[in-house]
N, C-alpha and C positions, 0 to 999 in steps of 0.2 A: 504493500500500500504506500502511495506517495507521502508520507505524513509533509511535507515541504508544501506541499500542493492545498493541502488542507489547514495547515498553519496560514500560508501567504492569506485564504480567502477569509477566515474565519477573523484572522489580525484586520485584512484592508475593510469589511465589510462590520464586524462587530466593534471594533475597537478602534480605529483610525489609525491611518498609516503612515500620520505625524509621530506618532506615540510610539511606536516601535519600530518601528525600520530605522536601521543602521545605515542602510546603504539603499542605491537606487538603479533600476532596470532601465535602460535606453534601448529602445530598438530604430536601430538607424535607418532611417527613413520609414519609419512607421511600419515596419516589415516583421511579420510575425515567424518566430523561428520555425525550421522545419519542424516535423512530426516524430516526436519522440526526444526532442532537444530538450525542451524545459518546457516550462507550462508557462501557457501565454494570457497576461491576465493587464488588460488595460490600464495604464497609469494614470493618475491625473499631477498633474502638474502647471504652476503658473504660468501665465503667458508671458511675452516680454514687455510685459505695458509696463514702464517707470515711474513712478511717482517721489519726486524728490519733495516738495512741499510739503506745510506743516497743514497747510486749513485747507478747507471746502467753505466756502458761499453759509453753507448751514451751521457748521462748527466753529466757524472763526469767533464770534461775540465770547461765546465761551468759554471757548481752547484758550484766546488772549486773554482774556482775564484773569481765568485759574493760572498760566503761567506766571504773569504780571505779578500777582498780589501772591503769586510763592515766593515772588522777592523780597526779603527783610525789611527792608525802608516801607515800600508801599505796603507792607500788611500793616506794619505798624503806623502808618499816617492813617490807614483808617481806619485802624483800631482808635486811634486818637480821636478822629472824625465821630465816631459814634458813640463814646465819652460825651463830646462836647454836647451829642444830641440830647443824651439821656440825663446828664445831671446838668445841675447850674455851673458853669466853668466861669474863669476868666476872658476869657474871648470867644467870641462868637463861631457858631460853626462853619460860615462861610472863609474864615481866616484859614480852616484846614481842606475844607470840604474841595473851597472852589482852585486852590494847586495842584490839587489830586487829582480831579477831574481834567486840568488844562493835560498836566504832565502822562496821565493813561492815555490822554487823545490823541496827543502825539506821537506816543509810544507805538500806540494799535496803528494812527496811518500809517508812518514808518514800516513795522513788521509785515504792514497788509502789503503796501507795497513790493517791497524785496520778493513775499511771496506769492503776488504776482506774478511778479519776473522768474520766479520758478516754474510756474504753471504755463509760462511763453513758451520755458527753456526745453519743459519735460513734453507737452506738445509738438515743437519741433524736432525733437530726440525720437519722439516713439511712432511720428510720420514718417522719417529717413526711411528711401530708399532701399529697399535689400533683395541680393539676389540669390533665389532659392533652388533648387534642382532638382525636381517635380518629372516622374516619366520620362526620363532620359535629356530632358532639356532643361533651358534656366529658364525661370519665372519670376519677373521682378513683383513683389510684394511691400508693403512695408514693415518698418522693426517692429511694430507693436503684435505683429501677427502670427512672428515667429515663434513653432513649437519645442519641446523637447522632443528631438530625433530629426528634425528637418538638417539636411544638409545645404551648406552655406557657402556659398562662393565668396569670397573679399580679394581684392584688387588694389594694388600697390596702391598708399601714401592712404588709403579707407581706413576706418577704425572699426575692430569688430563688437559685432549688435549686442552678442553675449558672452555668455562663457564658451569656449569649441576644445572639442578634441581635434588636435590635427591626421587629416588622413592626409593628401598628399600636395603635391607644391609643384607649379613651374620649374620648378629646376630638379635635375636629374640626380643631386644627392639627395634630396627629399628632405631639407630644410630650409628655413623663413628666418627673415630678422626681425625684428618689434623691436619699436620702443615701448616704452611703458612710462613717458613723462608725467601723464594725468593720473597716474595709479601711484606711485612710489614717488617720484619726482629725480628719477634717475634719464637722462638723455642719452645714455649709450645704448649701442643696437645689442640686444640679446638676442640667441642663436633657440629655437625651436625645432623641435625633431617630430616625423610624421612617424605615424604606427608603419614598420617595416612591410608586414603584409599587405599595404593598400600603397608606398610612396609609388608604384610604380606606375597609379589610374593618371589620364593624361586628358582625360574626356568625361562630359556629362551621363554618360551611355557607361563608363567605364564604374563611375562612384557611384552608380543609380542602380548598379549590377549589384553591389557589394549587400552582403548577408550578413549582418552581425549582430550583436546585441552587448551595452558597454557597462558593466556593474561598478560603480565609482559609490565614494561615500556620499551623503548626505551634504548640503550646501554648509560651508564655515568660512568665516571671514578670512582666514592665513592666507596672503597672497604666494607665498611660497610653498606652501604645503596643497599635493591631492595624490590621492593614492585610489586607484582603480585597475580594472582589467578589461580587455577587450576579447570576445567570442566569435571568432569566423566558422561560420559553415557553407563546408560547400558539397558539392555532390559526390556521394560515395567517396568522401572523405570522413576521418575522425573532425573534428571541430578544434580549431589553432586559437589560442589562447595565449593572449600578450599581457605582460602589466608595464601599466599605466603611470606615468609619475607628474610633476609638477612641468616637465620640459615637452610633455605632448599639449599643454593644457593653457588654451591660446585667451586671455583675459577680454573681459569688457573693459573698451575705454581705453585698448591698446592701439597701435598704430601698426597696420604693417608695411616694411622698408624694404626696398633692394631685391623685392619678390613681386614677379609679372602678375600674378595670382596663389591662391591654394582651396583647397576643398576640406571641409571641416564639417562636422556634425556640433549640435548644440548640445547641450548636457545641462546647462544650468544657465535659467532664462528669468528676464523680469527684474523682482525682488528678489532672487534665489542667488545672482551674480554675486560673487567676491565684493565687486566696487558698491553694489546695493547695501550688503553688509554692512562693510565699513561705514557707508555714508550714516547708516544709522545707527550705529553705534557711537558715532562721533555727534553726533547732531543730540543725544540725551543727557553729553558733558557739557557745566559749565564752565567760561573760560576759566583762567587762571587770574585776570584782573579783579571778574567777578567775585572768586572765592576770597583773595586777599582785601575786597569791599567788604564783604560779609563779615569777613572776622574784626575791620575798625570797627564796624559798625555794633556788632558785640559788645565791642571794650565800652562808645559812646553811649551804647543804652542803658550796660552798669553802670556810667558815670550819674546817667540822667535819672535811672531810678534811686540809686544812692543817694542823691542832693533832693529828689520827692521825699524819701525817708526822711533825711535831716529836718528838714523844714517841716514837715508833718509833727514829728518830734518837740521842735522848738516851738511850735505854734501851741502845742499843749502843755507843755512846760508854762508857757506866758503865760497860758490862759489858766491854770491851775489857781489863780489865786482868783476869789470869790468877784474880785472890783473889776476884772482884767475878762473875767467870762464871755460879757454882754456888753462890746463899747455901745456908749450910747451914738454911736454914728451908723451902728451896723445893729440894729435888732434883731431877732428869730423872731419868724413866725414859730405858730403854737407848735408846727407838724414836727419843726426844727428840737424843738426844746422834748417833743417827747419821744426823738428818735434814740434807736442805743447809741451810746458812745462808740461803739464798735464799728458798727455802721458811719456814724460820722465821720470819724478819721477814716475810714475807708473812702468816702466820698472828698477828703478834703486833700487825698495823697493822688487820689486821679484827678483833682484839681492843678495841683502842684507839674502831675506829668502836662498835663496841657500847657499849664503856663510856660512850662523851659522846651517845651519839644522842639523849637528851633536850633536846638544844638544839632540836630541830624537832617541833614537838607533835604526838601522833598522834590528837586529838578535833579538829584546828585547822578541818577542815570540813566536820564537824559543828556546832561551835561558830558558826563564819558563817551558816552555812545557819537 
């Protein structure tokens, strides 16, 4: 009994096959292995549509806000703001209310914009151009279209759409040059090598013929690291089995140089790509400006709560003695006189933060930015 056969269906169908799969099934050009090779069971996989932006049209009011007001300064400016609402303060709430409001407005058109300018960039990315090898011929398509197992033509000084395995190249040693300036930021030509059993296809007829299927791990950010194998079957033959390393395994967002062309299958498309990764794992740090803001601003808020403390302190110290209680400039009302003490001095130290919260600026990043 195949128990493999039975594990794959029972995982992809009851369990998802996010959740357990180590590793991933390509079949190159969409070609199901012969009969008695392995069990052939449909993959789902993203498409290469890119999305580098933070918002959509519906999320942005409140994606920007919640980020915004994660920041130190503005949570605490309107923490101060709804202080001044709730109790009697020293200054009015328009003194806090209305820089907070100027400084977020700014901030959200700013952000809205740049993310704009993503939604132009990622539009024009995932329309590019791409030629596919469809029945023996080339079919230009665009990037957003392309699948995992589609085979991929690229042509000197082009950048390839996704991640590719190299099958074979223009030139008769069956190697390509890349740069990879926009991935690492390294400008010398790197040297890439074709799986041996295919550098020799010279035609669309020739890659369109090829039988395989490519077991590689799971998508991860290492731009230097993949580890896979590659499956040929051919007729009345055993089945040729190659592996796979990081030097057949042609990057998104690389360039290829000093090669007329080559022929590649995709493996990892979309969000799945290396450069996808990355971008989003770097896009959920803040800078390093950022954090060393955060940590003055720490010391400035001990400072400002300390000097509420003190004051808070001294004001009842004065007022401890009977004559000093109730200046006759300032009376209580009844509600005043028969609140607890507890309560008071709680109200009169969130007084004290509103009167000094000018010690921490509320344009301060704006100002940076």
């Amino acid at each position: 009994m195949d128990f493999s056969l039975l594990r794959n269906i029972i995982s992809r169908y009851c369990v998802g096959e996010e959740n357990w799969e180590d590793s991933r099934t390509v079949y190159i050009g969409h070609k199901e292995p012969p009969p008695g090779a392995e069990a052939y069971i449909p993959q789902r996989y993203p498409d290469n549509h890119i999305v580098s932006s933070k918002y959509t049209f519906w999320n942005f009011i409140p994606k920007n806000l919640f980020e915004q007001f994660r920041r130190i300064a503005n949570f605490y400016f309107l923490v101060i703001f709804l202080v001044q609402l709730i109790i009697d303060t020293p200054t009015s709430p328009i003194t806090s209310g209305l820089p907070l409001f100027f400084v977020i407005t700014v901030t959200a058109i700013k952000q809205g914009y740049e993310d704009w300018l993503r939604h132009k960039a990622d539009c024009s990315i995932n329309e590019c151009p791409v030629d596919v090898v469809q029945q023996g011929k080339v079919v230009r398509t665009q990037s957003h279209k392309l699948r995992v197992g589609d085979i991929v033509v690229v042509r000197e000084d082009e950048t390839f759409p996704c991640d590719l395995i190299f099958l074979s190249s223009s030139r008769y040693d069956g190697i390509c040059y890349v740069t990879t300036t926009s991935l690492d930021g390294e400008s010398s030509h790197k040297t890439y090598y074709a799986v041996p059993d295919t550098m020799a296809f010279r035609t669309e007829q020739e890659v369109d013929s090829l039988h395989a299927t490519i077991e590689c791990e799971q998508p991860q950010p290492d731009l230097y690291k993949f580890v896979g194998r590659i499956n040929i079957y051919k007729e009345k033959e055993e089945p040729i089995s190659r592996t796979l390393g990081a030097e057949n395994l042609l990057l998104r967002g690389a360039t290829l140089k000093n090669t007329q062309h080559i022929y590649a299958v995709a493996v990892y498309t979309g969000m799945d790509t290396k450069m996808a990764l990355n971008y989003q794992s770097k896009s959920q740090k803040r800078s390093a400006v950022e954090k060393s803001m955060n940590a003055f601003l720490i010391v400035y808020l001990c400072i400002l709560i300390s000097k509420a403390v003190i004051n808070t302190v001294l004001k009842y110290a004065w007022q401890w003695s009977p004559d000093r209680d109730e200046p006759w400039y300032n009376h209580r009302t009844e509600i005043e006189r028969q609140r607890h003490v507890v309560i008071r001095a709680f109200t009169d130290f969130l007084a004290f933060m509103v009167l000094f919260n000018y010690i921490i600026p509320v344009s301060m990043y704006v100002t940076v930015e």
